[in-house]
C-alpha positions as CSV (number, residue, x, y, z in Angstrom):
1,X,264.8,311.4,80.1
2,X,261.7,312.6,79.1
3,X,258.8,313.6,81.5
4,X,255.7,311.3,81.2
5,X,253.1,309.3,83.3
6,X,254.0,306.3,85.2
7,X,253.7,303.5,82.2
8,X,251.3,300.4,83.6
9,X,253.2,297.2,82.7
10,X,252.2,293.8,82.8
11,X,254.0,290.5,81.7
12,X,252.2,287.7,79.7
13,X,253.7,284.2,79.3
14,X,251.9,282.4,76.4
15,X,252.2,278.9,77.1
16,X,251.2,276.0,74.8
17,X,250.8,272.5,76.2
18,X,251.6,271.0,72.8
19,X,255.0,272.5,72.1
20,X,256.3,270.8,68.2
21,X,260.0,270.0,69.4
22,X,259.2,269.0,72.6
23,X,255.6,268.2,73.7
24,X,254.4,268.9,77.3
25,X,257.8,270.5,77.9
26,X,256.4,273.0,80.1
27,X,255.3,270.7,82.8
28,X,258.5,268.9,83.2
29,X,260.0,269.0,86.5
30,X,263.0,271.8,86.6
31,X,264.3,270.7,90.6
32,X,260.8,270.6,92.5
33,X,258.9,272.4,90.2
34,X,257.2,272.6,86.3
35,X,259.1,274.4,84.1
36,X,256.0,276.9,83.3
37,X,255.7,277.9,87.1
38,X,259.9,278.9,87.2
39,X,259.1,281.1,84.5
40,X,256.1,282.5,86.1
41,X,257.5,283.0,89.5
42,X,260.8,284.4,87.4
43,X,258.8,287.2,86.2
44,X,257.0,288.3,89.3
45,X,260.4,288.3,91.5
46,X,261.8,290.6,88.6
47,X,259.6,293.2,90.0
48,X,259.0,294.8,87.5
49,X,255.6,294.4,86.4
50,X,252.4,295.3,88.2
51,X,251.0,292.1,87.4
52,X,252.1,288.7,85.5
53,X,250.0,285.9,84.2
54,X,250.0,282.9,82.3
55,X,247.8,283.1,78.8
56,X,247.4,279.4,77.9
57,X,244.9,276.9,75.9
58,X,246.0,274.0,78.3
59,X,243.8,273.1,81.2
60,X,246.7,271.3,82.7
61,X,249.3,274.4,82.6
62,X,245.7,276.9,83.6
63,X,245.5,274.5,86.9
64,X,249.2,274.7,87.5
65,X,249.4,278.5,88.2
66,X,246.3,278.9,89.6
67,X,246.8,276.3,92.6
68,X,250.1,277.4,93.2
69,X,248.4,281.0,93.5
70,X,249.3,282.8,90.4
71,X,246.7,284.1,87.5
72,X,246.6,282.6,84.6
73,X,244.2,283.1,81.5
74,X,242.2,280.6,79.0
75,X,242.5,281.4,75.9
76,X,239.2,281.3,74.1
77,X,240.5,280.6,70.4
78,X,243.6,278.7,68.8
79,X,246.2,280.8,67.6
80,X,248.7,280.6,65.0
81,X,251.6,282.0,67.3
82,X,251.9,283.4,71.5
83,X,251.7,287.4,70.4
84,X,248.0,286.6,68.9
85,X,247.5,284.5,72.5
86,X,248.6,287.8,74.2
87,X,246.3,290.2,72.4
88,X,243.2,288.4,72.8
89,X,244.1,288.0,76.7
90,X,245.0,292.0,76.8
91,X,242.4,293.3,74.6
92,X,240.1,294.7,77.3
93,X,242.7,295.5,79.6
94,X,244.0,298.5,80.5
95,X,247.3,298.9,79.8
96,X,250.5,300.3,78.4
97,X,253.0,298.0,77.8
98,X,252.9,294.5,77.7
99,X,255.9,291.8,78.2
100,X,255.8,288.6,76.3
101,X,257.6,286.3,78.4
102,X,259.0,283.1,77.2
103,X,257.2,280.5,78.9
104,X,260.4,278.2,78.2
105,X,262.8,280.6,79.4
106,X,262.9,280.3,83.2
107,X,266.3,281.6,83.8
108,X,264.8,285.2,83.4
109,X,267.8,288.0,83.5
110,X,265.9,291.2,85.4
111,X,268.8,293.7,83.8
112,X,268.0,292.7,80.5
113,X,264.4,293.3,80.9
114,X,265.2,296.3,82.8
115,X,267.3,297.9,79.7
116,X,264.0,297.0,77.5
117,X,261.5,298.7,79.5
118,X,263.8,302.0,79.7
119,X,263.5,302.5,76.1
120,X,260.3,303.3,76.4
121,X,261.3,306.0,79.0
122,X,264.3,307.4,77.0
123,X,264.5,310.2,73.8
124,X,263.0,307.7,71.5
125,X,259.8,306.4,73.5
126,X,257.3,308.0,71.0
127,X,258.9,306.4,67.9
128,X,258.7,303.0,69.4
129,X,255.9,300.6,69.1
130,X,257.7,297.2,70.6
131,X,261.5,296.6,71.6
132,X,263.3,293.3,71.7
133,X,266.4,292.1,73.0
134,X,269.6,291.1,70.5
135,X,272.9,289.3,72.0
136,X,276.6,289.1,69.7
137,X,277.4,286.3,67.8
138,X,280.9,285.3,67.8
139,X,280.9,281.3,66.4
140,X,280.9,280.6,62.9
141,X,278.0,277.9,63.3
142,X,276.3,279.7,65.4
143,X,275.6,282.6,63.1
144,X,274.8,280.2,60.3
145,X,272.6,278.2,62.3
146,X,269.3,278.7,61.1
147,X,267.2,278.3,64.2
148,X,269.2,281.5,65.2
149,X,267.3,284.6,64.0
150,X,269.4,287.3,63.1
151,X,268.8,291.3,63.2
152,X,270.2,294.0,61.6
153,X,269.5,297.4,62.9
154,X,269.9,301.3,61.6
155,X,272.5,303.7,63.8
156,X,269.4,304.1,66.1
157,X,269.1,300.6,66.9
158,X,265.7,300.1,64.8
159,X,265.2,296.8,63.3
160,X,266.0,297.0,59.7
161,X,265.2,293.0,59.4
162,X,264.9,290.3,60.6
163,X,266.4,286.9,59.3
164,X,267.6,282.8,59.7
165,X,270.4,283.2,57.6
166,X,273.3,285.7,57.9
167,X,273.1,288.8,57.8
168,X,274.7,291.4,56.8
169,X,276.2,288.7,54.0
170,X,279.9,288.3,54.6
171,X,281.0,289.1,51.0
172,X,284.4,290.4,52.4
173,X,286.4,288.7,55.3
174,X,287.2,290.8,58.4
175,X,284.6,293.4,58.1
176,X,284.6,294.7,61.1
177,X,280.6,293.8,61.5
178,X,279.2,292.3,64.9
179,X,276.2,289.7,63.9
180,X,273.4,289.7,66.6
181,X,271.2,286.8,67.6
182,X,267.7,287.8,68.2
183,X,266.3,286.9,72.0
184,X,262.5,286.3,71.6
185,X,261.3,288.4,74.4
186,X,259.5,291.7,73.4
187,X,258.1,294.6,75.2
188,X,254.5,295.9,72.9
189,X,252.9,298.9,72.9
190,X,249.4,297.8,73.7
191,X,248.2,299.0,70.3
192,X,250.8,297.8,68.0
193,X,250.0,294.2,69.6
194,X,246.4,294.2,68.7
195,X,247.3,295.9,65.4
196,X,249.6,292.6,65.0
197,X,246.5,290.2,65.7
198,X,244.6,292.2,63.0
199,X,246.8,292.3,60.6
200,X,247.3,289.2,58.0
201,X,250.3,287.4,57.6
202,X,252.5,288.6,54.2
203,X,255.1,286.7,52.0
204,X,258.5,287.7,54.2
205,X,256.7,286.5,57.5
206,X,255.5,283.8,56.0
207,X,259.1,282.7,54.3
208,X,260.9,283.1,57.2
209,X,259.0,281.7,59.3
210,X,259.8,284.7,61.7
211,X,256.8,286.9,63.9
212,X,258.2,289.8,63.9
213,X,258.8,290.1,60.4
214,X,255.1,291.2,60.2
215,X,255.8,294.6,62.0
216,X,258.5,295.5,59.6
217,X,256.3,294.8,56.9
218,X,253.3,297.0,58.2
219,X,256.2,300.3,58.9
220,X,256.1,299.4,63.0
221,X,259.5,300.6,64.9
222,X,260.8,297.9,66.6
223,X,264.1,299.0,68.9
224,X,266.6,296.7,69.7
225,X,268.7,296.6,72.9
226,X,271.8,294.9,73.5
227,X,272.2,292.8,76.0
228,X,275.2,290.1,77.0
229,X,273.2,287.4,78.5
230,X,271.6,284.8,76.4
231,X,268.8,282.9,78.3
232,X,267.9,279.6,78.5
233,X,265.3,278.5,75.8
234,X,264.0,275.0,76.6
235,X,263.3,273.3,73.3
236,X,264.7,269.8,73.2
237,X,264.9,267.7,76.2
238,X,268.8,268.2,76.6
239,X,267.7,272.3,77.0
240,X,265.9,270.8,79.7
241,X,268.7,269.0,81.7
242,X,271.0,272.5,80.7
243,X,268.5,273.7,82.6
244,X,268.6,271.7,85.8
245,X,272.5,271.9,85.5
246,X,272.5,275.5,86.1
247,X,269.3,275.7,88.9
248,X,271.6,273.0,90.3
249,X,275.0,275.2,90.3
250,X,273.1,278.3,91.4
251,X,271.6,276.6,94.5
């Protein structure tokens, strides 16, 4: 472990009111409350972040954090996708590492977060500019599925790519390979997220249809870390009563 300063971290949740798939999804009820204040009050009882807040272009979701006593943030421009959102909000902030948070994912796991902050504490923490999370794929259909992004990684766990169809290709049956799904959560080095918002879009990114992409494509490290659990995106209103199943179960 190496010997360093205390790292200041703080979570940001981008959260659009007019969600494609699912419009306004983020203030539907989730057992008493919206589903954006879950996920904020998710992140703050992970403790582990000095401070969280809500980065949004909605009045509605700004006024639902602030009453119930959290901070949130206006964004000032539109933005083509939640890591621009966050660097405008962290811009002037000071900061080390920032925590995009799902605002769909309320059913935060704190030890999967937790593995993703210690890589920035461990023998790699120079060579990394953002992590992300990556959970085994098992089903068939599930690794072809296209709204699944895929990664690949080197020995050291660095993204090699990032993809919606399979990969590696299974040219051979019973390879021996482990396909991983990738979670949408990322921890940034405050500078490679406003190097992101500077940056233009290229041709894989723009294929794909995949973020992240555009930090391969500039030579950014991203490290992966596995983790078992894998979330609970709401996208499609039968995410949403997933959702309250589980809330339900665990109350």
């Amino acid at each position: 472990m190496s010997t360093q300063q205390p790292l200041k971290i703080i979570a940001m949740i981008p959260a659009r009111y007019a969600a494609t798939r699912f419009p306004g999804k983020l203030m539907q009820d989730l057992h008493g409350k919206t589903v954006i204040l879950r996920t904020y009050e998710a992140a703050l009882n992970t403790n582990l972040f000095d401070e969280v807040y809500v980065v949004t272009d909605s009045d509605v979701i700004f006024e639902e954090i602030i009453k119930n006593g959290g901070k949130a943030i206006m964004s000032k421009k539109e933005h083509e996708c939640g890591s621009d959102r966050i660097a405008e909000a962290v811009e002037d902030m000071d900061v080390d590492i920032v925590v995009n948070v799902q605002g769909d994912e309320p059913m935060i796991d704190t030890a999967s977060l937790g593995l993703l902050l210690d890589v920035f504490r461990g023998k790699d923490a120079d060579l990394i500019d953002l992590a992300s999370l990556k959970v085994p794929l098992v089903d068939k259909k599930d690794i072809e599925n296209p709204n699944n992004v895929k990664v690949i990684t080197n020995k050291e766990d660095f993204a090699l790519y990032f993809s919606r169809s399979p990969i590696p290709y299974p040219r051979e049956e019973n390879s021996g390979v482990t396909w991983f799904k990738h979670i949408g959560i990322y921890a940034f080095r405050k500078q490679a997220l406003l190097d992101f918002y500077r940056l233009p879009m290229l041709k894989l990114e723009a294929t794909e249809k995949i973020e992240c992409i555009r930090y391969l494509e500039y030579g950014k490290n991203i490290k992966m870390v596995e983790t078992k659990v894998k979330g609970v995106g709401i996208d499609t209103p039968e995410d949403l009563e997933e959702a309250r199943k589980l809330i339900a179960a665990e109350k």
